[in-house]
C-alpha positions as CSV (number, residue, x, y, z in Angstrom):
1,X,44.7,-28.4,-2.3
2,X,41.7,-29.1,-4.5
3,X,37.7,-28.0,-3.0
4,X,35.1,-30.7,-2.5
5,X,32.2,-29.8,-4.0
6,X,30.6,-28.8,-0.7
7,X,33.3,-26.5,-0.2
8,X,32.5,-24.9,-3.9
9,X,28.5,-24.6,-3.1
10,X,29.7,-22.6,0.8
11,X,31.8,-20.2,-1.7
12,X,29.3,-20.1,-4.1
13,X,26.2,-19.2,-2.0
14,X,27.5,-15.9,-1.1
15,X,27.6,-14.8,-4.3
16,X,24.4,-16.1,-5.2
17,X,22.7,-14.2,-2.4
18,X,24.4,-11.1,-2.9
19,X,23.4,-11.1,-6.9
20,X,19.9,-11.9,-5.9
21,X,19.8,-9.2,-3.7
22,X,21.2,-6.8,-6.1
23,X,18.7,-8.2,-9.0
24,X,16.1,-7.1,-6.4
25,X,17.2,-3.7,-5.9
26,X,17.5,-3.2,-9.8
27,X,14.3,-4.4,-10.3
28,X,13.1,-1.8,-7.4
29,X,15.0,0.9,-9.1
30,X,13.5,0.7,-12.4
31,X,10.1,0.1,-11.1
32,X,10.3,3.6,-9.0
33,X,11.4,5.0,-12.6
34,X,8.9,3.7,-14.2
35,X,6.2,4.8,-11.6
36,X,7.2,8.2,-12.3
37,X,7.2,7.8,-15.8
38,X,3.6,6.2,-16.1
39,X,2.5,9.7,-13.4
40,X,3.9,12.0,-16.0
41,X,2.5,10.4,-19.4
42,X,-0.7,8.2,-17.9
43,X,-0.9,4.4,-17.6
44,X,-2.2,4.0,-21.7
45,X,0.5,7.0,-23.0
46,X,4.1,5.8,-21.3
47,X,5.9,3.6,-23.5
48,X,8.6,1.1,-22.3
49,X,11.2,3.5,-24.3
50,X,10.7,6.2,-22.3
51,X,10.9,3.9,-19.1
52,X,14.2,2.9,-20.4
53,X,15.2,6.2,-21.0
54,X,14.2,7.7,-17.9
55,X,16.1,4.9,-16.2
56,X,19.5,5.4,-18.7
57,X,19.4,2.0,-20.1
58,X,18.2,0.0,-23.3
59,X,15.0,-1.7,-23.7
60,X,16.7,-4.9,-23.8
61,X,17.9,-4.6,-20.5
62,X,14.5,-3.7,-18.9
63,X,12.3,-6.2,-21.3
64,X,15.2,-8.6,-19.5
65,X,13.6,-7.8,-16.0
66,X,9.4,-6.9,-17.3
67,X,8.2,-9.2,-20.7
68,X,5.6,-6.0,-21.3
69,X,4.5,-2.9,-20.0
70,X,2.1,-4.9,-18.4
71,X,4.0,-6.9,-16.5
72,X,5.9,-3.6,-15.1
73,X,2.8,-1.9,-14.3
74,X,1.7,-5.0,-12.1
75,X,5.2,-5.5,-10.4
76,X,4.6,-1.8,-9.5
77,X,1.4,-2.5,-8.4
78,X,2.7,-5.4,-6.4
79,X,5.5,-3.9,-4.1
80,X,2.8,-1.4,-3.5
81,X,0.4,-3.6,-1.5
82,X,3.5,-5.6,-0.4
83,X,5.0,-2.5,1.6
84,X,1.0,-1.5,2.8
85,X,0.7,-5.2,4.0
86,X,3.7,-5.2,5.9
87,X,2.7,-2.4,8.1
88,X,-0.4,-4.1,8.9
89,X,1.0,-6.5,11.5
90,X,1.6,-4.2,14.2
91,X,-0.6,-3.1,16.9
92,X,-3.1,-1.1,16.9
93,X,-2.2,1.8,19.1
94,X,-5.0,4.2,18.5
95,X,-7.1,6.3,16.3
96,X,-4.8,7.8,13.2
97,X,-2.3,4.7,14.3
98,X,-3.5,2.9,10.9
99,X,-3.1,5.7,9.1
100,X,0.6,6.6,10.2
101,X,1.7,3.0,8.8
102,X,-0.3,3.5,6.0
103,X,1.5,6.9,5.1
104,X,4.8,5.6,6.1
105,X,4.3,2.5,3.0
106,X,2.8,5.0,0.8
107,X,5.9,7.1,1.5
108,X,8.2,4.7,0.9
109,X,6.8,4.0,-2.4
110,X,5.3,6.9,-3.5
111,X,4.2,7.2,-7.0
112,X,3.5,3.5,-7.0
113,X,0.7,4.1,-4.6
114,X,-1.0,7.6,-6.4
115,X,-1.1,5.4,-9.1
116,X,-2.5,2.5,-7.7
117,X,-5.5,4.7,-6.0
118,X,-6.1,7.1,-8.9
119,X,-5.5,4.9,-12.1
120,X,-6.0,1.2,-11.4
121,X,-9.5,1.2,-11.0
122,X,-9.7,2.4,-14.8
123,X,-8.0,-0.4,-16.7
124,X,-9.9,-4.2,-16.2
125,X,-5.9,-5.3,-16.1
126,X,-5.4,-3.8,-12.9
127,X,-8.8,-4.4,-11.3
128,X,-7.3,-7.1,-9.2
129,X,-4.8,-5.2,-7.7
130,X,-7.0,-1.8,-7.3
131,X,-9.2,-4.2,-5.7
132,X,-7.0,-6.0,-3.0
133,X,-5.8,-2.3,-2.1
134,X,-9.9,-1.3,-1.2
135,X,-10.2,-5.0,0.3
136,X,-7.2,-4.4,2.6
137,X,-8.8,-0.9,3.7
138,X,-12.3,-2.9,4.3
139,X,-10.8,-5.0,6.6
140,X,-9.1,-2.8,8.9
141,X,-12.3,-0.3,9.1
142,X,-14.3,-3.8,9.2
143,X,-12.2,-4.6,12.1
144,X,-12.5,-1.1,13.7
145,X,-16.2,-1.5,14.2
146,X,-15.9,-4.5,16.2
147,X,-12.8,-3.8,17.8
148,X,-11.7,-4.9,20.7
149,X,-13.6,-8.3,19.2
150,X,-13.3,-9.8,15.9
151,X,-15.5,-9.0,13.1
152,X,-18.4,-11.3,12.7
153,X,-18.7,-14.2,9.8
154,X,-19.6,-13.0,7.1
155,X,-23.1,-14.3,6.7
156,X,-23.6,-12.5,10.9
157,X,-22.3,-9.1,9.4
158,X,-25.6,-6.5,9.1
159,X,-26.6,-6.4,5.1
160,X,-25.9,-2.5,5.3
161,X,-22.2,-3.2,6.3
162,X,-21.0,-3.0,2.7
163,X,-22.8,0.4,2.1
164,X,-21.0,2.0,5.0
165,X,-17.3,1.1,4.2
166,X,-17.7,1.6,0.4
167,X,-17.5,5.7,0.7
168,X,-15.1,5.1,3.8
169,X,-12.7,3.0,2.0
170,X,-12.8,5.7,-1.0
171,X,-12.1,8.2,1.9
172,X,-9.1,6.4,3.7
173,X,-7.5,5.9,-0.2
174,X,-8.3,9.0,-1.5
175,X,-7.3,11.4,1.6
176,X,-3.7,9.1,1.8
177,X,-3.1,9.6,-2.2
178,X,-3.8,13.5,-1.6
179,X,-1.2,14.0,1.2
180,X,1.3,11.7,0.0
181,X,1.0,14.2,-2.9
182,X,0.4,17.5,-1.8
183,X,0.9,17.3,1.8
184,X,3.9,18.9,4.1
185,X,5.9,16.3,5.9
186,X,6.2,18.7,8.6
187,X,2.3,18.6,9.0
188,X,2.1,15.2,8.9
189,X,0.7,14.7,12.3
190,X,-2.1,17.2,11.8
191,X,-2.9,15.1,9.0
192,X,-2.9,12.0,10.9
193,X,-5.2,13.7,13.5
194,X,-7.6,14.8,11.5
195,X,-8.2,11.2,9.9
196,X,-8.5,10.2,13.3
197,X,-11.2,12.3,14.0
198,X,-13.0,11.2,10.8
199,X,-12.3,7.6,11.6
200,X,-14.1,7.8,15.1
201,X,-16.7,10.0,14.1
202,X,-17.3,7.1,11.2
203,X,-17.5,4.5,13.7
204,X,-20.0,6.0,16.2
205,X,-22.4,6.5,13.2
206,X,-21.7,3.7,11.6
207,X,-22.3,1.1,14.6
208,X,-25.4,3.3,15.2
209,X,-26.7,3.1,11.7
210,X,-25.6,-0.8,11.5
211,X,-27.1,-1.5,15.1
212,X,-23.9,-2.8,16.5
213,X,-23.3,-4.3,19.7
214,X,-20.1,-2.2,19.8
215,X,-18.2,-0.9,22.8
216,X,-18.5,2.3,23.5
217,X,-15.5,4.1,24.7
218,X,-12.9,7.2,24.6
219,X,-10.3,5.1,22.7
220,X,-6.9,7.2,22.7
221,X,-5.3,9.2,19.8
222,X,-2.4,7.1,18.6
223,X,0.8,9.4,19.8
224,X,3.6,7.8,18.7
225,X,4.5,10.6,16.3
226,X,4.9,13.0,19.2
227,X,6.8,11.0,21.5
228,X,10.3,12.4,21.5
């Protein structure tokens, strides 16, 4: 009995969805190669070969997937704000709550993200990206001041506002890259703790300093890691 076309596209579409999927997860795959290749030899001193190599294929096959090192580096750069945005929807339980997503992306990605913190500030290719990651911190510690409310318009915000997330956003970053680095797993929660400490000691000053209108009140530890 001969198909219709409609019943060609149904058995097609399958397929189609399943290669797509497994394009994504070989795109993924060489990207976490690469990541670890650019850690080892330095954004400027990896070369595509050695991607390739690292990842057991030709360079044909990889240029197939990234045009240029360039491209790579940004596609890198890209799933890593993609997996820290995704956490970002979900409620705020608590101090050291942000941070727990935040280490659970960074985890999940990890050279991507060391790389994205430490190196992407230095090349003006990258800037965006570098960028959009310290924007994203901004505007949860933005939204920390003022929480339970939503931050002010910009033009209401106090002119000192920048000047008191800049080093806090360095600290958030910096502190995240460190553990996801050199920290124990097992300690994770200390780690968590402690940035929630900083975070709320942060705040108080910083709504002091700023002259805030801000709530104040004994806002719970996030405890979600030590639930059993």
């Amino acid at each position: 009995m001969t198909k219709t076309l409609a019943d060609a596209a149904d058995d097609a579409e399958p397929n189609t969805a399943l290669r797509t999927a497994r394009e994504a997860e070989r795109r993924e795959a060489f990207m976490r190669v690469a990541a670890g290749v650019f850690r080892q030899h330095g954004l400027a001193g990896a070369t595509m070969e050695q991607v390739a190599a690292a990842a057991g294929v030709t360079k044909v096959v990889l240029y197939r997937r990234f045009p240029s090192k360039d491209a790579l580096i940004q596609g890198i750069f890209a799933e890593t704000l993609r997996r820290l945005n995704n956490q970002d929807g979900k409620p705020w339980r608590g101090y050291g709550g942000g941070m727990r997503k935040s280490l659970a992306a960074a985890r999940s990605f990890q050279d991507g993200f060391i790389l994205l913190v430490r190196h992407g500030g230095q090349n003006p290719a990258y800037h965006a990206a570098h960028a959009a990651l310290r924007r994203r911190t901004g505007q949860r510690l933005r939204g920390l001041l003022w929480y339970p409310e939503a931050p002010p318009p910009r033009d209401q915000r106090p002119a000192l506002l920048e000047l008191a997330l800049e080093p806090m956003i360095s600290f958030c970053n910096d502190a995240l890259a460190y553990w996801v680095e050199r920290g124990d797993p097992s300690r994770d929660e200390l780690f968590i703790r402690w940035c929630g400490q900083m975070m709320r000691a942060w705040r108080h000053n910083a709504a002091e300093l700023l002259n805030l209108d801000s709530p104040e009140q004994e806002w719970p530890f996030d405890t979600e890691g030590l639930t059993p």
